[in-house]
C-alpha positions as CSV (number, residue, x, y, z in Angstrom):
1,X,-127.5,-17.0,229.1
2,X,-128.3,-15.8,225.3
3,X,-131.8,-14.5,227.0
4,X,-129.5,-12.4,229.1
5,X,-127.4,-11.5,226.9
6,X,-130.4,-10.1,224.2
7,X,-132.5,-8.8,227.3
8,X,-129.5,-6.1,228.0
9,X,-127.3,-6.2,224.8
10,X,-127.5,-2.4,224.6
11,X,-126.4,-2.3,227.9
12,X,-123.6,-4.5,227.7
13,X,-122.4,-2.3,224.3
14,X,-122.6,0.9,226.7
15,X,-120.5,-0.9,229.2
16,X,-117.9,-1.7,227.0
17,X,-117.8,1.6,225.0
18,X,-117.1,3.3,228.8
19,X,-114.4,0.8,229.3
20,X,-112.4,1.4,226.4
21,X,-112.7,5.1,226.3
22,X,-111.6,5.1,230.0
23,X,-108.7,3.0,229.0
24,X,-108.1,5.2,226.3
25,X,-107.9,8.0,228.5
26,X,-106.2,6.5,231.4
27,X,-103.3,5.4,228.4
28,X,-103.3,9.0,227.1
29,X,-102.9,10.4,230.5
30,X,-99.9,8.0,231.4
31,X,-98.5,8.9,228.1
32,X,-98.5,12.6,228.3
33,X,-97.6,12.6,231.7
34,X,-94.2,10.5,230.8
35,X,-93.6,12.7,228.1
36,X,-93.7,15.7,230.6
37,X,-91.0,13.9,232.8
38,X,-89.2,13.6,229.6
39,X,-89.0,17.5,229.0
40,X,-87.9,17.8,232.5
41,X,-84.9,15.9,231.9
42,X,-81.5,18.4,232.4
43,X,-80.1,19.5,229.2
44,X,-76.1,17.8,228.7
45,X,-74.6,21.2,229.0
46,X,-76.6,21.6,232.1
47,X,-75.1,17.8,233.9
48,X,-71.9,18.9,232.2
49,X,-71.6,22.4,234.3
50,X,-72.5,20.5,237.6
51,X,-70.3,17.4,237.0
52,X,-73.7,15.4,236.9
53,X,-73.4,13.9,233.1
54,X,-71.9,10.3,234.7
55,X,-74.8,10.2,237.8
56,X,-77.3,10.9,235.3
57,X,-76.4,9.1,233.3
58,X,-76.1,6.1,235.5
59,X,-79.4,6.7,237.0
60,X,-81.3,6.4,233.5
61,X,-79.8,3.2,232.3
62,X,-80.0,1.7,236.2
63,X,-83.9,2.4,236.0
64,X,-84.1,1.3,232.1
65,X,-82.4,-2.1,233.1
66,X,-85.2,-2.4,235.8
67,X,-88.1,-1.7,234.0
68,X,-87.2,-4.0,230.9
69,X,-86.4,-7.0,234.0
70,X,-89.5,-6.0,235.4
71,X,-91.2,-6.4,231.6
72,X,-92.5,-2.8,231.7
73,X,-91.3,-1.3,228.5
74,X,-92.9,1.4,227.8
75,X,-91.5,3.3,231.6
76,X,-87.8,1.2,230.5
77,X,-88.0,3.0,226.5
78,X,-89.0,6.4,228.5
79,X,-85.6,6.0,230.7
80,X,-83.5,5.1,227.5
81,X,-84.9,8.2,226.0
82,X,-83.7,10.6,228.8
83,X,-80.8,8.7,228.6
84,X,-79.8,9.1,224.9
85,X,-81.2,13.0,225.6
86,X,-77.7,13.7,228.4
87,X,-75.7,11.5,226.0
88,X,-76.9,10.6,222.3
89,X,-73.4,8.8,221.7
90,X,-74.2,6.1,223.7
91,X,-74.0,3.0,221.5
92,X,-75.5,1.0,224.9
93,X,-78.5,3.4,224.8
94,X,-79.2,3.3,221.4
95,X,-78.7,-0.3,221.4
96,X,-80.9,-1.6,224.4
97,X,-83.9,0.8,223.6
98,X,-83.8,-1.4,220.4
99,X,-83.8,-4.3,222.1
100,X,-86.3,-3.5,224.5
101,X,-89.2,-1.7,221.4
102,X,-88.0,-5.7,220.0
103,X,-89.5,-6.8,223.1
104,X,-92.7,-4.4,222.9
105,X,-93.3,-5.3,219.1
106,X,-92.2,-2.1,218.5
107,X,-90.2,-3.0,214.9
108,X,-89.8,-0.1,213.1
109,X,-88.8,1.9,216.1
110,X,-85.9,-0.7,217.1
111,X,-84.6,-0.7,213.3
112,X,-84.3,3.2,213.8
113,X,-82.4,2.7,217.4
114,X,-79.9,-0.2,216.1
115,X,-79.3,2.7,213.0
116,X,-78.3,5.2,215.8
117,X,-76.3,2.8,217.0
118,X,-74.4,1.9,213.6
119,X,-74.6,5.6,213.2
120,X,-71.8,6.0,215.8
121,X,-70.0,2.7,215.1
122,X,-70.4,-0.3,212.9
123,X,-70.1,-3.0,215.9
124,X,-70.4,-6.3,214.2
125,X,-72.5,-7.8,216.8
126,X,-75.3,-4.7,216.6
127,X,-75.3,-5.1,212.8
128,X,-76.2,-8.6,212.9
129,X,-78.9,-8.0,215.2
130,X,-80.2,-5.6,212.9
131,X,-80.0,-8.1,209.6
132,X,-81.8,-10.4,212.2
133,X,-85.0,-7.8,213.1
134,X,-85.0,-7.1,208.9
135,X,-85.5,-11.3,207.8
136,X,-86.8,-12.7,211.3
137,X,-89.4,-10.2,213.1
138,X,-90.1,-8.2,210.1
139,X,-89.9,-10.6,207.2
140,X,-88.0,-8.7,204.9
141,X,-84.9,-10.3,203.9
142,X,-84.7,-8.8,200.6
143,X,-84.0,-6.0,202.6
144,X,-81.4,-7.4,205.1
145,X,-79.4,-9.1,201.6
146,X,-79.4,-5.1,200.0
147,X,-78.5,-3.4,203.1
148,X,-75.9,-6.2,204.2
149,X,-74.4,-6.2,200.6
150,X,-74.2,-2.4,200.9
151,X,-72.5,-2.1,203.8
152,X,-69.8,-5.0,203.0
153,X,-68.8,-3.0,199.9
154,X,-67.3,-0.3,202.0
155,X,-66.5,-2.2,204.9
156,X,-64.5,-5.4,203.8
157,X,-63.2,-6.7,206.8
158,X,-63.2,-10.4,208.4
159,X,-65.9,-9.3,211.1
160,X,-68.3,-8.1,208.5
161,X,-67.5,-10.9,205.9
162,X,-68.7,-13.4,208.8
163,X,-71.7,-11.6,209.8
164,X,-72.5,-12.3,206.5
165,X,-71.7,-15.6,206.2
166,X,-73.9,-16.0,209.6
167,X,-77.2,-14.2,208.1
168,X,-76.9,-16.1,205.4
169,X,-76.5,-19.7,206.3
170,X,-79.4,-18.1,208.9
171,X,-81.9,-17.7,205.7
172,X,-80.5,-21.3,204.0
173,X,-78.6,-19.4,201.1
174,X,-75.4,-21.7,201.0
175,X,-74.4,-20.5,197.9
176,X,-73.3,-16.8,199.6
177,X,-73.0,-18.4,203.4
178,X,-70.0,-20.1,201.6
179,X,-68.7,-17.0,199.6
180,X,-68.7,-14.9,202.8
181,X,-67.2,-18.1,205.0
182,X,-64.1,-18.4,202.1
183,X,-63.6,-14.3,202.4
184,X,-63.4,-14.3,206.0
185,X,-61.4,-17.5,206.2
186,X,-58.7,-16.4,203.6
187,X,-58.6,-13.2,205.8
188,X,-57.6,-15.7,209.0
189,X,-56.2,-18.6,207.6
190,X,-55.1,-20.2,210.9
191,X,-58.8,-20.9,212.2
192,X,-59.7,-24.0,211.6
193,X,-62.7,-24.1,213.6
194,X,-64.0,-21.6,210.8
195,X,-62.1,-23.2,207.8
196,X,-64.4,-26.3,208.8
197,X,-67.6,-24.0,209.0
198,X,-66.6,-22.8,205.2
199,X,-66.2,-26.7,204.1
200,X,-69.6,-27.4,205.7
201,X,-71.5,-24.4,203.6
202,X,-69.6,-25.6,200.7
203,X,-71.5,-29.1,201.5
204,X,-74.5,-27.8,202.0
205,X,-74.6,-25.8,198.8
206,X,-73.8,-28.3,196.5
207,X,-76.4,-30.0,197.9
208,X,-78.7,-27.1,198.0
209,X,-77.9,-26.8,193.6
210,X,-78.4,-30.5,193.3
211,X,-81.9,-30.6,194.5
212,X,-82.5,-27.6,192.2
213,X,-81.8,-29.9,189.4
């Protein structure tokens, strides 16, 4: 075998090279030729003059949902981009194309599509999702602390006082998983489920400063 591989090494290398730079160019071509379907999508005001915005609309996010089944999520991003094209409000657009470039690795592009979504709305349940991308996928939960604490300070409400309390008891930091638990529990002091939650971080924190000493 090593006597076959020595006798036509150079040959092998050739082989190789020819592969990749077919691949190369077969993934160029696929590329360019999506992006051209892109361009050919109908503008809004267009869909909006033939009553076509909903069946558009419809179609995209239909064939998105496929392709990201299907595990093909390059063609699935494509179809959430023409879909955000007709209609860049939609918070479901913006927030499955960051699910799906999750999926494909695609970090920095799924922070930028959760954004978009928070752009149009702060839904507690996207924002979360985003803290998780920032201290899970990408490892930077200095990051998710800043832009969590940012956002709490002008948006003080239960929902976003427990998403906190969440992302923190997510990253073992008791001491604010407890802080956030107490806000949001003194902001609905009938649920006990979470008043129990609060005592448990409270536990778990003291516990957490013990071993410290």
């Amino acid at each position: 075998m090593l006597e076959f591989i020595k006798k036509y090494k150079v040959k092998i290398i050739i082989s190789v090279i020819i592969l990749l730079v077919a691949l190369s160019v077969g993934v160029y071509f696929y590329i360019r030729s999506e992006r051209y379907a892109l361009n050919q999508v109908p503008t809004r005001d267009e869909l909006l003059k033939s009553g076509k915005l909903e069946e558009y609309y419809n179609k995209y996010l239909n064939q998105a949902l496929k392709y990201g089944e299907q595990g093909d999520y390059q063609k699935a991003i494509i179809e959430y981009e023409k879909l955000l094209k007709i209609n860049p409000q939609s918070e479901v657009g913006w927030n499955n194309l960051a699910d799906i470039y999750i999926k494909a690795d695609q970090y920095d592009k799924a922070e930028q599509a959760y954004l978009g979504a928070l752009n149009l709305r702060l839904e507690p349940y996207i924002f979360q999702k985003l803290l998780e991308l920032y201290y899970s996928q990408m490892k930077e939960i200095t990051k998710a602390k800043i832009f969590f604490e940012e956002v709490y300070k002008n948006n003080q409400t239960y929902s976003i006082a427990l998403v906190g309390a969440n992302f923190y008891r997510e990253i073992n930091d008791f001491t604010n998983a407890y802080k956030y638990y107490k806000i949001a529990s003194d902001m609905q002091p009938n649920d006990q489920n979470l008043k129990e939650t609060m005592l448990w971080a409270k536990k778990k924190m003291e516990e957490q400063k013990f071993k410290i000493q």
